[in-house]
C-alpha beads as a LAMMPS data file, in Angstrom:
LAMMPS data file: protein, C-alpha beads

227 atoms
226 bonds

1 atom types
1 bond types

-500.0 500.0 xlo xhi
-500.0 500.0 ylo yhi
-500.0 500.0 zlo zhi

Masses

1 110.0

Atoms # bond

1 1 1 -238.057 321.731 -252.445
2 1 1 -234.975 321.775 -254.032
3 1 1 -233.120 324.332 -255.177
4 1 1 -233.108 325.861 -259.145
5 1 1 -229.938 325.610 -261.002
6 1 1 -228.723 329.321 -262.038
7 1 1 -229.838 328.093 -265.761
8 1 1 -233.047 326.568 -264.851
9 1 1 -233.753 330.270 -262.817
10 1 1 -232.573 331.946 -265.162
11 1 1 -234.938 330.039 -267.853
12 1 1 -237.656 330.763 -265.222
13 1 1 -237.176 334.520 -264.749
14 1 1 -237.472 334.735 -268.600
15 1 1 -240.675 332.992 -269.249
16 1 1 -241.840 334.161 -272.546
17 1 1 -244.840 333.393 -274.272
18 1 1 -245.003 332.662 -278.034
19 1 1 -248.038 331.797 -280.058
20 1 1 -246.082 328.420 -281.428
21 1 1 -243.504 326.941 -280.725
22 1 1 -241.031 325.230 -283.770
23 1 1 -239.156 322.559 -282.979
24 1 1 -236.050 321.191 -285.101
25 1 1 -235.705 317.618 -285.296
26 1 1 -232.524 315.686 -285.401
27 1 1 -230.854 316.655 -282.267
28 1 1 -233.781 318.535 -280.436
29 1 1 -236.771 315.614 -280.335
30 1 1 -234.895 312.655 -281.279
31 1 1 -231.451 311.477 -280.348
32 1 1 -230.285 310.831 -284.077
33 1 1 -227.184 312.760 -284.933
34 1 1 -224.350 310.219 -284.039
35 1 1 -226.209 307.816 -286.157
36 1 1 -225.862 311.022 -289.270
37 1 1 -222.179 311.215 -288.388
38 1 1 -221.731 307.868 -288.804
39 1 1 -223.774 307.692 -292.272
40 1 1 -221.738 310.364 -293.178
41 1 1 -218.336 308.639 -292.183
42 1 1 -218.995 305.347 -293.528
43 1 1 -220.375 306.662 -297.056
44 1 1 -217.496 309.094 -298.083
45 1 1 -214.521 306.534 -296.628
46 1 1 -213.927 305.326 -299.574
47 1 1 -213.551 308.779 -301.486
48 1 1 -210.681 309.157 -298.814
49 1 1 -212.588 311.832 -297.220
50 1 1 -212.300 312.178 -293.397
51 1 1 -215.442 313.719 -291.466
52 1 1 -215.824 314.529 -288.036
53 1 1 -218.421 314.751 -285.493
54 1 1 -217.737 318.614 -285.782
55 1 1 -217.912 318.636 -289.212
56 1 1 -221.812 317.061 -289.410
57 1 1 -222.839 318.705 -286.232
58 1 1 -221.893 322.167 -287.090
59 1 1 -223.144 321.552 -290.525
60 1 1 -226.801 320.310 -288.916
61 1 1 -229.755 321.725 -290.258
62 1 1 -228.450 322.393 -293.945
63 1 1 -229.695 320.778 -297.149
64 1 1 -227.958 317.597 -297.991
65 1 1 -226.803 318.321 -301.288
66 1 1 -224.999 321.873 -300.023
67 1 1 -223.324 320.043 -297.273
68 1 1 -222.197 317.005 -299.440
69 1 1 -220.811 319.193 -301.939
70 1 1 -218.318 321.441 -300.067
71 1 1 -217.251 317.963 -298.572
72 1 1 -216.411 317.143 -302.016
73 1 1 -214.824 320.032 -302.810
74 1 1 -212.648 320.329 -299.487
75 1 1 -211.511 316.987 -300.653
76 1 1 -210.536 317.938 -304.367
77 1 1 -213.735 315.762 -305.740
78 1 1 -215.691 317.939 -308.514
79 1 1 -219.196 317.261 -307.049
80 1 1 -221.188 316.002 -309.905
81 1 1 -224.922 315.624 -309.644
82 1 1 -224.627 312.080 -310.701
83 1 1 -221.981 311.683 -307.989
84 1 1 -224.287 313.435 -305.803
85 1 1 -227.236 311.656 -305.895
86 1 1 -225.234 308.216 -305.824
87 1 1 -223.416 309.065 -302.560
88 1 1 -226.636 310.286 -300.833
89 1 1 -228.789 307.134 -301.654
90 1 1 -225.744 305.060 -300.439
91 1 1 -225.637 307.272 -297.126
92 1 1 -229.498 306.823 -296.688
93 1 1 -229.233 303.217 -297.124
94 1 1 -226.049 303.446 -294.230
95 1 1 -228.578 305.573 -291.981
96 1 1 -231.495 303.400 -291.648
97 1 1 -229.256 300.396 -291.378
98 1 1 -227.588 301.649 -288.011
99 1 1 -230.448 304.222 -287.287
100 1 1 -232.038 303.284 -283.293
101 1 1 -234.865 305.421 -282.643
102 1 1 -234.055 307.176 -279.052
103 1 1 -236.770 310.277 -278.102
104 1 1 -234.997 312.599 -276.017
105 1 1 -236.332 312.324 -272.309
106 1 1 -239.028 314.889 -271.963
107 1 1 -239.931 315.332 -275.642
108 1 1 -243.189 313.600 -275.521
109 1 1 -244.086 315.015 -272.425
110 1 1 -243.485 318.433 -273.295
111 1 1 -244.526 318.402 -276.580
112 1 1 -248.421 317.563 -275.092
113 1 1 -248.102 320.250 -272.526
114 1 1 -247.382 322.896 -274.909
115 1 1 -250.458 321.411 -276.958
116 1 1 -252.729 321.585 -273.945
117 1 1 -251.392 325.097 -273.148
118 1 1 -253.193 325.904 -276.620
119 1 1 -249.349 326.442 -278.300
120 1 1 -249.415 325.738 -282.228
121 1 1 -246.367 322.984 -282.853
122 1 1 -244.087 323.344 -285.376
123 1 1 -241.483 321.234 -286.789
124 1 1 -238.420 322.446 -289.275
125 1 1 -235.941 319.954 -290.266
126 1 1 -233.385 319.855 -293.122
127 1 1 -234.037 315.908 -293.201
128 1 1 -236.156 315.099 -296.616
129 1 1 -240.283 314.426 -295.786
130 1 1 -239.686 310.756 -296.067
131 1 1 -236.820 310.767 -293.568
132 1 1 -239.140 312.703 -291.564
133 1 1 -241.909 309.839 -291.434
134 1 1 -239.424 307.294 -290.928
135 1 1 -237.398 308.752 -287.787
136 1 1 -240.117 309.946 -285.870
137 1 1 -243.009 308.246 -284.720
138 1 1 -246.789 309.266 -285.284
139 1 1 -247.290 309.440 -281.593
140 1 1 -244.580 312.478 -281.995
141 1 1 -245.820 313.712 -285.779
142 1 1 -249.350 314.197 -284.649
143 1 1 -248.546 316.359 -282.093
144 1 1 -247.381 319.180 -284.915
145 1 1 -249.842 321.331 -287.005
146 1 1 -247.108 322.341 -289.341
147 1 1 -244.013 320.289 -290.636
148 1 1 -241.300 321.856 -292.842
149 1 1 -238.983 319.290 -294.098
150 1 1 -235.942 319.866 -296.345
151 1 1 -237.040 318.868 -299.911
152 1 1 -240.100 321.182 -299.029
153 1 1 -237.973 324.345 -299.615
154 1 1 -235.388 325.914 -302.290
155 1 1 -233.113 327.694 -299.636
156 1 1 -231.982 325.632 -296.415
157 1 1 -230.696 326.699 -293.152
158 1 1 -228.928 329.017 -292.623
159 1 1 -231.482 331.115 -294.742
160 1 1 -234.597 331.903 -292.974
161 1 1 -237.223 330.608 -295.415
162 1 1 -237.874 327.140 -293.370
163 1 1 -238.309 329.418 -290.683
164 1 1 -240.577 331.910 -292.616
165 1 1 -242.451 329.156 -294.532
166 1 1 -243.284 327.881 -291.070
167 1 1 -245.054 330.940 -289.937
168 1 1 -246.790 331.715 -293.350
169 1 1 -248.285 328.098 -292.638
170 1 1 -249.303 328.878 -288.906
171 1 1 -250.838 332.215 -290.266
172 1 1 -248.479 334.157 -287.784
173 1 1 -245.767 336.965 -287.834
174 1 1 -242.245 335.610 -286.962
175 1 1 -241.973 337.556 -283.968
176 1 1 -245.012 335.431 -282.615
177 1 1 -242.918 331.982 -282.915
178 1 1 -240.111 330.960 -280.958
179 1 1 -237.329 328.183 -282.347
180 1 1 -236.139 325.635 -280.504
181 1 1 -232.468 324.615 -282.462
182 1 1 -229.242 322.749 -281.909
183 1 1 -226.942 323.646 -284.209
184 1 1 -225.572 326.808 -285.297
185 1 1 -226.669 327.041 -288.541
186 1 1 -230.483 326.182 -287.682
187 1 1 -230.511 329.514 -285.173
188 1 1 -229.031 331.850 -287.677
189 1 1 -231.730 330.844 -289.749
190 1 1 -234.441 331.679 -286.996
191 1 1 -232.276 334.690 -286.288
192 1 1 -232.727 335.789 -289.603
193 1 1 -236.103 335.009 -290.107
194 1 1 -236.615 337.321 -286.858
195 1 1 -237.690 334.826 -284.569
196 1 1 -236.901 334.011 -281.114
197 1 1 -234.317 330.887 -280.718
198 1 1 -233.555 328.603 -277.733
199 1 1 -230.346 327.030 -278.096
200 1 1 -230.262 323.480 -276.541
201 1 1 -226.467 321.487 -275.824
202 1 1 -227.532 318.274 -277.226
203 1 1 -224.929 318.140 -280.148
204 1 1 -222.624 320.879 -279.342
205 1 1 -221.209 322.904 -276.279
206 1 1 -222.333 326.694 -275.591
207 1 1 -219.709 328.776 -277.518
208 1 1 -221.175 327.747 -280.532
209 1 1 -224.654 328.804 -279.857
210 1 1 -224.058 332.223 -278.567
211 1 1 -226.310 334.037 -281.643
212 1 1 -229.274 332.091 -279.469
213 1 1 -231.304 334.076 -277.250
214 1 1 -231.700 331.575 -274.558
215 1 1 -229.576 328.357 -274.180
216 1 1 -230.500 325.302 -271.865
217 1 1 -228.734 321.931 -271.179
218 1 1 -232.240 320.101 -271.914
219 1 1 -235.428 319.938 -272.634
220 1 1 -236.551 320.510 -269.041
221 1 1 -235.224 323.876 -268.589
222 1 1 -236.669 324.649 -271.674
223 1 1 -240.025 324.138 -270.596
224 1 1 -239.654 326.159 -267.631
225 1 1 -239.549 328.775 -270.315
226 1 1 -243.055 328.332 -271.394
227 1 1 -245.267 326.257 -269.210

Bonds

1 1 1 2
2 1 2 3
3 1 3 4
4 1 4 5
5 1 5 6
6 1 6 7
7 1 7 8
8 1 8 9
9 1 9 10
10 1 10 11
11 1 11 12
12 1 12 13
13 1 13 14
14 1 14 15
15 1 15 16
16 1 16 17
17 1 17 18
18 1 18 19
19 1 19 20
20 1 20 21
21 1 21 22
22 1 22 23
23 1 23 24
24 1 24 25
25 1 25 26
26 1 26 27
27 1 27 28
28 1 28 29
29 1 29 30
30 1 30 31
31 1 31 32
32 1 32 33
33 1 33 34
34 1 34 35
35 1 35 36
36 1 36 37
37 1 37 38
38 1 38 39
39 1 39 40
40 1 40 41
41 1 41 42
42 1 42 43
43 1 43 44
44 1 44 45
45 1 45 46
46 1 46 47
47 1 47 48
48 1 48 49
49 1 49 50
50 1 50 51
51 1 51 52
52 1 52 53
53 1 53 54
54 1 54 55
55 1 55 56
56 1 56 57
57 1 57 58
58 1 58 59
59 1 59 60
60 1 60 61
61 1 61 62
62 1 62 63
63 1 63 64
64 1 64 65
65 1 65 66
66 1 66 67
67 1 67 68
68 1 68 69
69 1 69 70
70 1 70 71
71 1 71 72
72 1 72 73
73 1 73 74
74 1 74 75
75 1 75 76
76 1 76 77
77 1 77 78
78 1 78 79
79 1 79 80
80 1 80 81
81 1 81 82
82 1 82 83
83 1 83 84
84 1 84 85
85 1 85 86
86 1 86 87
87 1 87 88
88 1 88 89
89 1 89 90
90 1 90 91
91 1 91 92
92 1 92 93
93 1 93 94
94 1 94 95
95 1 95 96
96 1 96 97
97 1 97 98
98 1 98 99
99 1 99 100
100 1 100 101
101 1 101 102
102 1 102 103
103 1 103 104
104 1 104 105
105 1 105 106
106 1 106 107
107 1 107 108
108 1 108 109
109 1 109 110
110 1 110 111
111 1 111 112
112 1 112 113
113 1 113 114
114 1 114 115
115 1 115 116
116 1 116 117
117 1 117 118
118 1 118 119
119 1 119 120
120 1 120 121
121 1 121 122
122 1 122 123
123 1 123 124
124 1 124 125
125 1 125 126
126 1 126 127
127 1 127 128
128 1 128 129
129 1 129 130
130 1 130 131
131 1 131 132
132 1 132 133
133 1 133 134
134 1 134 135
135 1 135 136
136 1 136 137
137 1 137 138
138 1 138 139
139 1 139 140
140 1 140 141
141 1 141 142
142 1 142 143
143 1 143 144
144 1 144 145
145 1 145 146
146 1 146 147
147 1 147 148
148 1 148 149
149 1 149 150
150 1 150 151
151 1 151 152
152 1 152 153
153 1 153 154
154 1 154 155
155 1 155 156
156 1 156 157
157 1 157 158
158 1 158 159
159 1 159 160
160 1 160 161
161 1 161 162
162 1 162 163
163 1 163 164
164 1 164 165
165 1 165 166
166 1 166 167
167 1 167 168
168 1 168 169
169 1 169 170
170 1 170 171
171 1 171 172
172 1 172 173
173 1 173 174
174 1 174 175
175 1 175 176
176 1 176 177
177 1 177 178
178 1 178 179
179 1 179 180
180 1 180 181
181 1 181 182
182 1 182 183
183 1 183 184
184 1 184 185
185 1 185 186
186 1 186 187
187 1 187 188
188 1 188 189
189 1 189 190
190 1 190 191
191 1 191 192
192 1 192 193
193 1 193 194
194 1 194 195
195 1 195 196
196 1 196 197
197 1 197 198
198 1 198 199
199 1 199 200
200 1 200 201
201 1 201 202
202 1 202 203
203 1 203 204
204 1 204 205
205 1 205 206
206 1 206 207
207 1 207 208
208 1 208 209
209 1 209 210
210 1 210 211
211 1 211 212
212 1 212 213
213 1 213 214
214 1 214 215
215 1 215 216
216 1 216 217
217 1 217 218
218 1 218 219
219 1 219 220
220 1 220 221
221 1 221 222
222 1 222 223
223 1 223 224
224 1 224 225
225 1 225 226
226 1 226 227
């Protein structure tokens, strides 16, 4: 039998065992944020603003309309709502033109083991409802007894109430959930909503998801955490 990575030991060694487990989306089930970066990129070219993969990735998790206007106003564009909306239809239009749906290897799989383990599945995205039911399959939407999408709340990530709204739904105290997240913004929510977060390095490297509890490469190691 081989032997465990230090990580994957490590991940072992602190098994922990939550009543549910809530999953982010983009960048934690589903392989989608290079496709956001490029939405992003293409739609504010023309306003001769210049995003990076940094700039979407670290900003992962927040509402649209926050991110979109400090964009705007880094570039010297007063962010109108008219302007707002416009831009955003344009870069939803961009999305689902280049969008490929990729699962992340292991997703399925784990998400039915946690199921059969008798874990409640949660999933908190800043992606609108519709977005939601367009990116993700209903093999992979079934699995999850509560969804929180980003239109479904006033205050996004990096405030806990996705986090908190979550847990209300399940029936459960936040220190009986643990958050699975991949950008910094989506664990200082959890944080703050005073739940237990695994970071995992899909979008970014490890020094910027230090305020995580836990952090694993993949989805693997994550569920040598729980199963």
């Amino acid at each position: 039998m081989p032997k465990l990575s230090r990580q994957a030991a490590s991940a072992r060694a602190g098994k922990i065992k939550p009543k549910a487990v809530i999953f982010d989306m983009d960048g934690v089930i589903i392989d989608s944020m290079p496709y956001h970066f490029l939405a992003w990129y293409e739609v504010l070219r023309p306003y001769g603003v210049r995003v990076s993969c940094f700039d979407v990735y670290s900003k992962e998790g927040e509402k649209w309309s926050k991110t979109l206007k400090s964009l705007l106003i880094q570039a010297g564009i007063k962010p109108t709502t008219k302007l707002l909306t416009e831009i955003f239809s344009r870069r939803q239009r961009i999305f689902r033109k280049l969008f490929q749906r990729f699962i992340f290897n292991g997703a399925q799989e784990l998400l039915s083991s946690l199921k059969k383990q008798g874990y409640l599945l949660g999933l908190v995205t800043g992606s609108p409802r519709k977005e939601v039911n367009t990116i993700l399959p209903r093999s992979i939407i079934s699995k999850f007894q509560v969804i929180v999408a980003g239109d479904e709340v006033r205050m996004g990530k990096p405030d806990p109430q996705p986090y908190l709204r979550a847990a209300s739904l399940f029936g459960l105290q936040p220190k009986d959930c643990l958050v699975v997240e991949n950008a910094p913004l989506g664990i200082e929510s959890a944080k703050k909503a005073g739940m237990f977060c695994v970071a995992i390095t899909t979008s970014l490297p490890k020094e910027y998801l230090r305020k995580a509890d836990l952090i694993v490469d993949n989805l693997k190691l994550l569920s040598l955490c729980l199963l």
